[in-house]
N, C-alpha and C positions, 0 to 999 in steps of 0.2 A: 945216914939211912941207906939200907942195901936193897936195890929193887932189880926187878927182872922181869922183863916183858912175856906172855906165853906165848906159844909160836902161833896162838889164834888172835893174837891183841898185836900182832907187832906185823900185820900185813893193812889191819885198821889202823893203826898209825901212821903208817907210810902213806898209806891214800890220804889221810885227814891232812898232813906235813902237805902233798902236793896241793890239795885243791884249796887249802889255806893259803897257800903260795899265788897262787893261780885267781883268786880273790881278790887279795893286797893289790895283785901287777893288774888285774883290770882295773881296781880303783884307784889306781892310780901312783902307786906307793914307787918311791926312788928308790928304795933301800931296806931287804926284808931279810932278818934273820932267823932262820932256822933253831930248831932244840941240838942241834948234832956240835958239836965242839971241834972237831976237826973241819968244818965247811967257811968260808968268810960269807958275811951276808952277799946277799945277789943284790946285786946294782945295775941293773942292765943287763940287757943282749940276748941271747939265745935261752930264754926260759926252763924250753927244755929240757934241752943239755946240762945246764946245771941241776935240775929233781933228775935228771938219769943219773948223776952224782950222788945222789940220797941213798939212795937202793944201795949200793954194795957196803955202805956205811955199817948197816945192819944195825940193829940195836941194844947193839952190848951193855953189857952197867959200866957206868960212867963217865961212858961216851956220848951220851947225850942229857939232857935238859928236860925233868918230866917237874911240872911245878901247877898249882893251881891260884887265882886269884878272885877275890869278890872284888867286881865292879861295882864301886859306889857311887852313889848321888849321881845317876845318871837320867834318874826319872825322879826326881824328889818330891815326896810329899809333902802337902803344903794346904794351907785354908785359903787360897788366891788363885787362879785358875791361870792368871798372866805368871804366876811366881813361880808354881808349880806344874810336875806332870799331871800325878794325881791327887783326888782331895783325901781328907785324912783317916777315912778307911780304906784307902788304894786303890779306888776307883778314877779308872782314865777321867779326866775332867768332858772330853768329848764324846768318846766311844763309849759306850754305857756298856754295863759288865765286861767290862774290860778290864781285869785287876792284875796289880803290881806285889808281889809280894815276896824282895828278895832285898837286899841289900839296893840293890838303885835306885830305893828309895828313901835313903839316908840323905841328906841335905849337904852331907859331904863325905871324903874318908875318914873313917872314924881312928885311925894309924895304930889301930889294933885288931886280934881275931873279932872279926863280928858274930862270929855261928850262932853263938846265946841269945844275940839280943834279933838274928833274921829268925831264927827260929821263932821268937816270940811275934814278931811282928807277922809272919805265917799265920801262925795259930790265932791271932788277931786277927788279921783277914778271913781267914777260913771261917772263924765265928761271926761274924760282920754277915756275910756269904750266905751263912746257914739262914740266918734271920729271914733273909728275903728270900728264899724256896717258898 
């Protein structure tokens, strides 16, 4: 796959690379690696001196790492409130209208594209939703 950043997407990327950095090393992370392929992860020391390293990297194709993932079963849906996050129309079991409707609510990773079956469980939701307006 051939991609290319526009010169309006590739000054929001640098910002999001740093203050994802800057996230990680507050909470606490030993060891953060960046999208850029020429960098080694940052392990310590002088934070900012190494994101002043980012910047001239630029973001040429194929010099870095543009990828997307679905976080699964991270809020899993469930008919037990101890078992799960939300109950089985994706409503927070605590926070009332509070609903979950993406993939983190698969009970685990499914170790396939999920988009088919989040999409459905969306539109499940959303219909669940409509009811109670």
């Amino acid at each position: 796959m051939h991609y290319r950043l526009s010169k309006a997407d590739a000054p929001h990327m640098l910002r999001g690379i740093q203050e994802a950095f800057r996230v990680h090393t507050a909470a606490g992370a030993r060891e953060i690696a960046g999208p850029h392929l020429a960098m080694e992860p940052f392990r310590g020391g002088d934070l900012e001196s190494y994101l002043a390293g980012v910047e001239p990297l630029g973001f040429r194709p194929n010099a870095y790492v543009v990828f997307s993932a679905h976080q699964m079963g991270t809020c899993p849906m469930g008919g037990f409130a101890g078992r799960s996050v939300v109950d089985p129309h994706g409503e927070h079991w605590d926070v009332k209208n509070l609903f979950v409707a993406d993939a983190s609510v698969f009970p685990t990773a499914s170790g396939a594209n999920p988009m088919l079956t989040i999409m459905a469980l969306a539109h499940r939701t959303a219909g669940y939703i409509r009811t109670r307006l």
